[in-house]
BATI-887894 format. One record per residue (C-alpha): residue in three letters; x, y, z. Coordinates in steps of 0.02 Angstrom, whole numbers, plus 50000, padded with zeros to 5 digits. Layout:
N
res,x,y,z
ala,X,Y,Z
...
This chain:
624
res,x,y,z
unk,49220,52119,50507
unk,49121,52283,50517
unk,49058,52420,50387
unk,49170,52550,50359
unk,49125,52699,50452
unk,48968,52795,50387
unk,48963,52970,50357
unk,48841,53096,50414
unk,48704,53064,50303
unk,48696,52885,50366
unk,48494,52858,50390
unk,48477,52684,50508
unk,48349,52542,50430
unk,48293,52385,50513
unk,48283,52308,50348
unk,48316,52320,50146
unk,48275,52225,49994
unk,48378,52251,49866
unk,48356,52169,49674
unk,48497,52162,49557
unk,48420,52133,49363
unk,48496,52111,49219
unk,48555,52019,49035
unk,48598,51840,49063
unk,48760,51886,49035
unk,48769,52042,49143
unk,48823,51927,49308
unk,48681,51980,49428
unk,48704,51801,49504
unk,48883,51854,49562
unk,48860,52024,49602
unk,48705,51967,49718
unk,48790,51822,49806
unk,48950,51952,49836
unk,48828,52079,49908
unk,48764,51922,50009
unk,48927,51872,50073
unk,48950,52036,50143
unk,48800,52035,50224
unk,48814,51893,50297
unk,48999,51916,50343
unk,48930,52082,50465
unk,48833,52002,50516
unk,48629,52031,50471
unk,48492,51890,50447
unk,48463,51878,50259
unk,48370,51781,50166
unk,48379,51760,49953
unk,48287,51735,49778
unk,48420,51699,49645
unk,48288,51708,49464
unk,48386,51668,49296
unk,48327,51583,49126
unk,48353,51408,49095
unk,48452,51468,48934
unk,48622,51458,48940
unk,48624,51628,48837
unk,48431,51673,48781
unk,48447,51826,48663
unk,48519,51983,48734
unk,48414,52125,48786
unk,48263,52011,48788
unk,48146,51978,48911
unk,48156,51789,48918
unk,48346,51828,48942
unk,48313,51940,49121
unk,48415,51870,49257
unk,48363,51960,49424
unk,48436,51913,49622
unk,48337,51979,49763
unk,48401,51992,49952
unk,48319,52046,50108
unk,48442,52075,50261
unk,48390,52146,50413
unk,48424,52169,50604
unk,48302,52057,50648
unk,48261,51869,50607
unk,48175,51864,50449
unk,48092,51726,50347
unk,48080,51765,50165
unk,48181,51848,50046
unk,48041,51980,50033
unk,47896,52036,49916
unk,47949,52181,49823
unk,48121,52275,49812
unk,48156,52439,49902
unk,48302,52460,49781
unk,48308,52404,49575
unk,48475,52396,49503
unk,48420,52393,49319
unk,48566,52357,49188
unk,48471,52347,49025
unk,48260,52422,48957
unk,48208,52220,48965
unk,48272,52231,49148
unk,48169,52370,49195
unk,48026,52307,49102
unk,48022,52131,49195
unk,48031,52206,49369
unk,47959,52391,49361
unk,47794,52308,49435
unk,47861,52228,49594
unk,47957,52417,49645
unk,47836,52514,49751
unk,47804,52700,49723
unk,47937,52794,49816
unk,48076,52655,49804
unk,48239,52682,49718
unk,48271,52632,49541
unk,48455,52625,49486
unk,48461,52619,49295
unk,48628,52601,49174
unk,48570,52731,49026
unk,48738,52652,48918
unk,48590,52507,48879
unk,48449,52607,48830
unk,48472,52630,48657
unk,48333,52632,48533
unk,48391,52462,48478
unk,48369,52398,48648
unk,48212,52484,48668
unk,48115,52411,48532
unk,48164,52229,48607
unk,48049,52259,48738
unk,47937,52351,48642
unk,47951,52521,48721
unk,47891,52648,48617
unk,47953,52785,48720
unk,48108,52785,48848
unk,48059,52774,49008
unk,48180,52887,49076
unk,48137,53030,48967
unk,47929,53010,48976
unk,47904,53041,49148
unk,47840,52854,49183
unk,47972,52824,49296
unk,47911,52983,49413
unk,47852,52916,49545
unk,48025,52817,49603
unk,48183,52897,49644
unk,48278,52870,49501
unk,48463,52893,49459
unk,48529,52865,49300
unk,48716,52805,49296
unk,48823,52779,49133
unk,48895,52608,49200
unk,48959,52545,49053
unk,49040,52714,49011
unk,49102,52781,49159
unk,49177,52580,49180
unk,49261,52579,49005
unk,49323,52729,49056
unk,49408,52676,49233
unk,49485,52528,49154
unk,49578,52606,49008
unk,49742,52627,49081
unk,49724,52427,49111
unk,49751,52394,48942
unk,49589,52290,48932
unk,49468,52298,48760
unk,49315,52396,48799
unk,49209,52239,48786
unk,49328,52170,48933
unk,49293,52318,49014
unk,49131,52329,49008
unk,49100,52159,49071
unk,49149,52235,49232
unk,49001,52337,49251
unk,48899,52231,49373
unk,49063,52261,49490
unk,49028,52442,49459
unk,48869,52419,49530
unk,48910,52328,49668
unk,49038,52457,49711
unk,48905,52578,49718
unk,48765,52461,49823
unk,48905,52434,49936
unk,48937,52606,49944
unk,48772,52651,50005
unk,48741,52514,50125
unk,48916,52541,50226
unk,48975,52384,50167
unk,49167,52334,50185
unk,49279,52310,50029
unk,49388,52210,50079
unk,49309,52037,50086
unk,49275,52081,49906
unk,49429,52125,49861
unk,49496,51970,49933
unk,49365,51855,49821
unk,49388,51938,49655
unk,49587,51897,49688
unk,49557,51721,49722
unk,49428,51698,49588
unk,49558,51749,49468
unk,49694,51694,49545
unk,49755,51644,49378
unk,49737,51793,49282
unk,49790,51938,49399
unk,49739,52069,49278
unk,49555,52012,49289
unk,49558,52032,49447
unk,49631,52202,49454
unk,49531,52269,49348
unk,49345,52200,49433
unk,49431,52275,49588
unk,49458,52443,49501
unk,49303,52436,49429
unk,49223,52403,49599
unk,49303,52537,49663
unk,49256,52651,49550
unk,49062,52627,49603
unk,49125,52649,49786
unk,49190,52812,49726
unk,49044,52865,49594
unk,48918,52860,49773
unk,49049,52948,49882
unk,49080,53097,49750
unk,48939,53118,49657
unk,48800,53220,49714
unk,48658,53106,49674
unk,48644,53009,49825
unk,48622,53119,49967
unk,48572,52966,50092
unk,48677,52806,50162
unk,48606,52673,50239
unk,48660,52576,50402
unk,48568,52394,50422
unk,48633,52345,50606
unk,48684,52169,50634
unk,48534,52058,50696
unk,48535,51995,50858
unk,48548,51782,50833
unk,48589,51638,50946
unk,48762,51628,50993
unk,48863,51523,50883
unk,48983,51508,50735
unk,48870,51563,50580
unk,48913,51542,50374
unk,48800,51574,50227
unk,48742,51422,50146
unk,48623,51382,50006
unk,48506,51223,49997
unk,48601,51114,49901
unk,48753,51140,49995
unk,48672,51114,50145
unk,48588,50941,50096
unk,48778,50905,50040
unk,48865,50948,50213
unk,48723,50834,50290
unk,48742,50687,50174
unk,48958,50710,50209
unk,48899,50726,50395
unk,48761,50575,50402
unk,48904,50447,50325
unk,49022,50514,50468
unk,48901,50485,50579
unk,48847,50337,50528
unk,49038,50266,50503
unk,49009,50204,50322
unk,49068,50273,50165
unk,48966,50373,50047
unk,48918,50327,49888
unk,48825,50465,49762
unk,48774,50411,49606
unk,48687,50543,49487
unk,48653,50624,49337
unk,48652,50800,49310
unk,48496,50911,49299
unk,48461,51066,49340
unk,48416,51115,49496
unk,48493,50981,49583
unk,48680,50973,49488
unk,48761,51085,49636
unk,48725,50928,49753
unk,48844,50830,49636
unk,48984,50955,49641
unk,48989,51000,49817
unk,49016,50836,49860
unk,49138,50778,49716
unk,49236,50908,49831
unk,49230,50772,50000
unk,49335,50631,49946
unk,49413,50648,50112
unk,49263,50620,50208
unk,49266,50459,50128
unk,49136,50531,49978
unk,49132,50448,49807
unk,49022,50517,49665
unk,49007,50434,49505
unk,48923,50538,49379
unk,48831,50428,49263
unk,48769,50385,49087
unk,48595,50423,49125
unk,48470,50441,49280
unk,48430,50260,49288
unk,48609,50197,49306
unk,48651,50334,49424
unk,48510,50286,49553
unk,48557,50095,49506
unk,48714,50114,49556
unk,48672,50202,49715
unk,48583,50062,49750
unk,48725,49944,49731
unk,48834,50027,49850
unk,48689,50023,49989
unk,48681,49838,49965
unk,48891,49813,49984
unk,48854,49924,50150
unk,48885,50104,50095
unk,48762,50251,50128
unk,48680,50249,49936
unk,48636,50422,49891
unk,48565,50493,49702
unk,48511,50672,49663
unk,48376,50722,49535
unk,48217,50825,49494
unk,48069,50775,49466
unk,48089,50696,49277
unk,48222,50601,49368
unk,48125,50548,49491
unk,47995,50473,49350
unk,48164,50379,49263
unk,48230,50317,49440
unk,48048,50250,49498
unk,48066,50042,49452
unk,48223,50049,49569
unk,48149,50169,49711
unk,48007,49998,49684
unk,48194,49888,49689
unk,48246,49969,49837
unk,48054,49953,49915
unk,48067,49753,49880
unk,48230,49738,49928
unk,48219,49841,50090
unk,48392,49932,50069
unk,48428,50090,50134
unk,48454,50228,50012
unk,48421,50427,50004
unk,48346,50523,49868
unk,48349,50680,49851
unk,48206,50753,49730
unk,48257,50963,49702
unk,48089,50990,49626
unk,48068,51130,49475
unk,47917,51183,49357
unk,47849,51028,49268
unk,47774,50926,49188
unk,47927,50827,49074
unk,48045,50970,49045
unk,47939,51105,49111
unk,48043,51238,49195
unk,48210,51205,49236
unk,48269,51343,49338
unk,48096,51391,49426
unk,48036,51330,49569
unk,47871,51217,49626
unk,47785,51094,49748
unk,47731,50972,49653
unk,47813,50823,49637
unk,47720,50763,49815
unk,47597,50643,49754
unk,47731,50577,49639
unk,47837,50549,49784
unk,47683,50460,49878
unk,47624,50340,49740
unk,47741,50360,49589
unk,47779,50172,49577
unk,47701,50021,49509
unk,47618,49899,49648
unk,47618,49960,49855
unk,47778,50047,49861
unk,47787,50135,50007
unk,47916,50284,50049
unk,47956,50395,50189
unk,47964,50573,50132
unk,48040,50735,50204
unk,48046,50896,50164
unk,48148,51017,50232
unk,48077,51221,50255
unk,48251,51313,50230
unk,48418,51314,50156
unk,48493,51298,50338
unk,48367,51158,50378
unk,48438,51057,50225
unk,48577,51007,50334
unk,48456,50913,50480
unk,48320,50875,50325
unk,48495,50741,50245
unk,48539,50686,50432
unk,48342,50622,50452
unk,48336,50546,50301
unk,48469,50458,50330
unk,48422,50400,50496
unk,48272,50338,50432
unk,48332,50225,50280
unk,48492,50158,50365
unk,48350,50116,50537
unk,48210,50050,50430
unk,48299,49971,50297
unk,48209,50077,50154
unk,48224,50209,50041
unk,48191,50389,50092
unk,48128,50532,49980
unk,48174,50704,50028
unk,48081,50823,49946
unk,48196,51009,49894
unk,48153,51131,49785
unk,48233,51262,49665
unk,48183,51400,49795
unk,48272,51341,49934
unk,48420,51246,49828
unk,48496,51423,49769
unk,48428,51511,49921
unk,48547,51574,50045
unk,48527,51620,50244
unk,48627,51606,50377
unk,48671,51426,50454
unk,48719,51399,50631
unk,48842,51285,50613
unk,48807,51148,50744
unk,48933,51055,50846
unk,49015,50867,50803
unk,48968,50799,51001
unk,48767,50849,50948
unk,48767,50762,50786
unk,48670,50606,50811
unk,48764,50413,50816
unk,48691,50348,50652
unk,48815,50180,50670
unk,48739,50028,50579
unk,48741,49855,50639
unk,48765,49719,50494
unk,48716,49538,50517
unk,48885,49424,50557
unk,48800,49248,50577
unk,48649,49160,50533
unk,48490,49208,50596
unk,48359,49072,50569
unk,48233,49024,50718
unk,48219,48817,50639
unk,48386,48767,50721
unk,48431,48747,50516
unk,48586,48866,50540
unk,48534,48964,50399
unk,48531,49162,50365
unk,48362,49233,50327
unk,48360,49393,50262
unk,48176,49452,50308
unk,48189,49382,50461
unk,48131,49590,50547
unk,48178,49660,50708
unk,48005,49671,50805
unk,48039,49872,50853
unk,48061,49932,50689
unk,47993,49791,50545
unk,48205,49832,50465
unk,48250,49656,50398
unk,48446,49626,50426
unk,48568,49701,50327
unk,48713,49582,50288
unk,48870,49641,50198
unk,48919,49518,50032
unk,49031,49403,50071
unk,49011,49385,50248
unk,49044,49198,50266
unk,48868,49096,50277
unk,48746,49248,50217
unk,48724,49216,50073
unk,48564,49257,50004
unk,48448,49318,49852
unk,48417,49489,49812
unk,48298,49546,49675
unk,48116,49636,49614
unk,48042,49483,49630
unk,47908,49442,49787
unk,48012,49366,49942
unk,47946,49251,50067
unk,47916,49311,50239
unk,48090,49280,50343
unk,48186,49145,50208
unk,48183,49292,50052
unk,48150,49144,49931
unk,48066,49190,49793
unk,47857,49163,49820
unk,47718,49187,49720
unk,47607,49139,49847
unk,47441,49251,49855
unk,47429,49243,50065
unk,47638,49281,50070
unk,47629,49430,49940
unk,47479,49485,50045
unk,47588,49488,50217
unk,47742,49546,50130
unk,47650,49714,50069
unk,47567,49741,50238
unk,47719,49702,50313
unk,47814,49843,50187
unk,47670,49976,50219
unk,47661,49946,50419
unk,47856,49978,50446
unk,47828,50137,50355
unk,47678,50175,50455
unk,47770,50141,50607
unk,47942,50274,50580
unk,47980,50371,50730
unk,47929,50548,50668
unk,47919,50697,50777
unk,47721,50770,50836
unk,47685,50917,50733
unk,47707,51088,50819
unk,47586,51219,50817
unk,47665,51414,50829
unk,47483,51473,50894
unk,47534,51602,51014
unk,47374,51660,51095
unk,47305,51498,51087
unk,47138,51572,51028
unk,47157,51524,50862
unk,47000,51487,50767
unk,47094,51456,50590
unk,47243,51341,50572
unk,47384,51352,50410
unk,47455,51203,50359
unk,47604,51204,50249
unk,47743,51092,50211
unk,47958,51107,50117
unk,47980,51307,50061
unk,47824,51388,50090
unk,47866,51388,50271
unk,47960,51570,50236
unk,47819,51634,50168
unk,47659,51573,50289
unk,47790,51610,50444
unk,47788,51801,50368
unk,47621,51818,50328
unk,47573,51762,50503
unk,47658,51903,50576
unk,47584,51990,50481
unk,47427,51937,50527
unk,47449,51931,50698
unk,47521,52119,50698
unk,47346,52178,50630
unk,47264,52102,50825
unk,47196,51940,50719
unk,47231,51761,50798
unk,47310,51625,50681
unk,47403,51460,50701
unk,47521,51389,50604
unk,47593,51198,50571
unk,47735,51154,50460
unk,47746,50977,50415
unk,47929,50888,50382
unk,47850,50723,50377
unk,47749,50686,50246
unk,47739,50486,50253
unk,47702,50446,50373
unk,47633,50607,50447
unk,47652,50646,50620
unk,47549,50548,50744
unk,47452,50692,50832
unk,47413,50785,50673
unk,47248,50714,50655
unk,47204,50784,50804
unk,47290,50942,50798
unk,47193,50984,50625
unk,47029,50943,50718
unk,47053,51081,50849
unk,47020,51219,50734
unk,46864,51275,50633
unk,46944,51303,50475
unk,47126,51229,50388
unk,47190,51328,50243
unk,47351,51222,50136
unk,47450,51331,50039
unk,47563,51247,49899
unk,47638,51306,49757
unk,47552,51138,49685
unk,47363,51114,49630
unk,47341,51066,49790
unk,47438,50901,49829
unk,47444,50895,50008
unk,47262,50967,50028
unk,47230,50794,49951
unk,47304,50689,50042
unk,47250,50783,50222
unk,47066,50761,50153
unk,47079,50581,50120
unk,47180,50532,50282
unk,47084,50650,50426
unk,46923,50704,50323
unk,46963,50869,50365
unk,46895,51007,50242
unk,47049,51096,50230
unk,47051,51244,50111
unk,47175,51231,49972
unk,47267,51401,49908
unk,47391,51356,49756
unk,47501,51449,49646
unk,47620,51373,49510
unk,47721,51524,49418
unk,47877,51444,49441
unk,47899,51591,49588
unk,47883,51557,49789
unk,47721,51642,49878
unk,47734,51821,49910
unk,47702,51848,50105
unk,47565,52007,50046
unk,47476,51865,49953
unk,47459,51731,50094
unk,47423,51881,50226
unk,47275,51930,50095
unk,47196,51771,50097
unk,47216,51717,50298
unk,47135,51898,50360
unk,46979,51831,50231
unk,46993,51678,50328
unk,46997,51718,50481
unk,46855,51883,50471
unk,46752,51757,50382
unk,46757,51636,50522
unk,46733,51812,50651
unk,46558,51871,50519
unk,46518,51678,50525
């Protein structure tokens, strides 16, 4: 599909960023994934920052009650959804207020004036309005009665003006889309299937979006269109996807590669819930989710399908993760495959549901009682979510453990483009269960940690298979028979035994993007921050300065040749949006003395920010 055609005041752009901000209630989060969609459907790399309260309806007109969604598309391949806005749609004065900082002088400010009443006003504790004391002079502002000129389009539908109104944020997508060259269509066609079941709805969102389209093209306002060509990516099929859908589409794709059926059991919590729903919508791919009483049942049922020979699968945060840890320790003693996904969020206990962090790392590492090691992956994208599930899974069904893959809420409701890979290059995950004992004393018995010399995986055999029986518990196993032992020496070789077939997972060497190979200073980063560092170190690089850059995936056990990658350079910088979790670990393992850069506002890194600190870096390593 292509834009419609632009007029002659069409000015071409390699890039926007546009932010749509709002009331709670306002539906930014629609009107900026519909704006997305369109993108992505002509065609440009994009990239996305959805930002809402954890609320479900904090006051109106507050500032706690600001719900904002930020998108960067471009003609070019781009890594973050960017730093600041070159246009704010502002529906409401606490809108304005909790994003005026991020718009740069010059940029343009849309603002619905139906909102700023004095009322509204004094809610955010403006003493003046902003669009009559010249504060706003420095932006190119327009002020549009949305609300108004809305109520007023929709009158011949019939609809109250409340009903009406609620139609606004289609107003302003009309408008955006208006001035970007976007098609309606595709738009047209969603708001008709989203009410599919009450036509007038959807009549009167299209009328209303229409009407935006129309308030751009008539009034004199906006003298200047935009054009954002479509970027030039591999060839391929291409859809927009979001993190959690992604990790979904890879666990649906990981139990059809691996032939067994899926098993999800969960509890919802925000923001991992989406996980749950996208694949309650795969029973055909031979998916079951069972949605249950509580974290701890969820992940113990999980854990019961992986031991009747299912792919066992739960979904959490990080408070889940602190309910689920005795049976991630179960699943540890028992050595049965199973996949965890950890979407981590603001903590500590509640914290910050809908904002996003890094920090759940060290709990992932050593959040268990006894030696309970876990392999743990984090993927750097939404798209990468897809290959993040299928390597998990690869892992825990090959090594006979269970596999943490560490999310976030940054790249869960993130969006980009996904090149949708082809069935004949998905790996053969295929499992082969034990069918007859296995025991080395001519006794014909069937030991159960009896371990396959390549990997340490002890055999995996399917209840009721004639002859296998065996025990299963938390209690210490002896080495090959799985009787229980409380034998000092047999506990000793049982944890070593646990802790070296971790050591030993087949993980990929860690890549360094260094291009001139002159590189004096080295970033190391690891799950979402990828977007940011990659950006920054353009950035970097485009000012004649020399920086490397390595993104870990695997955290345990971390790639073989990092140690010696990290010593190659004179100084290691770790940025995390942590207090510096991975910094730790680095020092302890390759006593390196990486520099540790941390932020935790419940917001990703801002490219500016990292760029900032890596030109200190590197110019102090230059002066040094």
């Amino acid at each position: 599909m292509t834009a419609v055609a632009p007029g002659p005041t069409a000015k071409a752009v390699d890039r926007i960023v546009i932010r749509f901000a709002g009331d709670s209630g306002d539906g930014m989060q629609l009107t900026g994934d519909r704006f997305t969609s369109e993108a992505a459907t002509f065609g440009n790399d994009l990239a996305t920052l959805p930002d809402f309260p954890a609320e479900i309806r904090a006051p109106q007109g507050t500032l706690p009650g600001v719900s904002s969604f930020q998108l960067h598309f471009a003609d070019y391949d781009i890594l973050t959804p960017g730093d600041r806005p070159d246009v704010l749609v502002a529906m409401n004065p606490a809108a304005l207020k909790a994003n005026i900082a991020d718009l740069p002088a010059g940029s343009i400010l849309i603002v619905n004036t139906d909102e700023f009443t004095k009322r509204n006003l004094a809610k955010v504790d403006y003493t003046s309005n902003p669009l009559e004391d010249q504060s706003l002079a420095s932006y190119q502002v327009h002020q549009v009665a949305m609300a108004s000129i809305t109520r007023a389009a929709l009158e011949p539908t019939g609809l109250s003006k409340r009903d009406a109104e609620r139609a606004k944020n289609m107003f302003a997508l009309g408008l955006l889309s208006w001035m970007y060259n976007r098609e309606t269509v595709g738009t047209e066609r969603f708001l008709r299937e989203k009410f599919a079941k009450n036509p007038a709805i959807a009549e009167a969102n299209i009328l209303a979006f229409h009407t935006g389209w129309n308030y751009g093209e008539t009034t004199e306002s906006f003298a200047v269109t935009y054009l954002v060509a479509p970027a030039k990516l591999a060839a391929g099929t291409y859809r927009q996807i979001n993190g959690n859908t992604a990790l979904a589409y890879g666990i649906v794709a990981a139990g059809q590669c691996a032939k067994r059926p899926v098993f999800l059991g969960t509890y919802p919590i925000t923001p991992a819930s989406d996980v749950l729903h996208e694949l309650a919508k795969h029973k055909n791919f031979d998916v079951t989710t069972f949605q249950a009483e509580d974290e701890i049942a969820g992940i113990g049922a999980a854990l019961g399908a992986s031991f009747g020979g299912a792919l066992g699968v739960t979904s959490t945060s990080g408070p889940g993760i602190a309910l689920k840890s005795e049976t991630i320790g179960l699943a540890v003693m028992t050595e049965m495959p199973l996949v965890v996904l950890d979407i981590q969020r603001g903590g500590p206990s509640t914290g910050l549901p809908t904002k996003t962090e890094q920090a759940d790392l060290l709990q992932a590492m050593f959040g268990r009682n006894g030696e309970a090691p876990v392999p743990i992956i984090a993927p750097r994208s939404p798209a990468d979510c897809f290959q993040a599930a299928l390597d998990a899974t690869r892992i825990a069904l090959t090594y006979r453990t269970p596999v943490l893959l560490l999310s976030d809420g940054y790249i869960a409701n993130g969006s980009e483009p996904w090149l949708i890979p082809d069935i004949e290059d998905l790996p053969d995950l295929s499992v082969e269960f034990a069918t007859e004992p296995n025991a080395t004393d001519g006794s014909g018995e069937f030991w159960p940690y009896l371990r396959d010399p390549q990997t340490l995986a002890r055999p995996w055999a399917v209840p009721g298979t004639p002859g296998l029986e065996h025990r299963i518990g938390g209690l210490e196993k002896a080495d090959r028979t799985g009787n229980i032992s409380y034998a000092p020496d047999n506990h000793d070789k049982m944890v070593r035994l646990r802790q070296a077939k971790v050591d030993g997972i087949d993980v990929p060497g860690a890549e360094v993007d260094d291009p001139s190979g002159n590189a004096r200073a080295l970033v190391l980063g690891w799950g979402s921050s990828f977007g940011p560092i990659g950006a920054a170190c353009r950035r970097v690089r485009g000012l004649g300065m020399d920086i490397a850059h390595v993104h870990l995936r695997n955290l345990n056990p971390f790639p073989r040749n990092l140690g010696e990658v990290l010593s190659r350079y004179d100084k290691v910088v770790v940025p995390e949006m942590n207090l510096g979790q991975l910094v730790m670990l680095v020092r302890a393992k390759f006593l390196v003395d990486a520099v540790s850069y941390t932020k935790v506002a419940g917001l990703p890194f801002k490219a500016e920010e990292l760029q900032d600190v890596f030109v200190d870096l590197v110019k102090g390593l230059d002066a040094a």
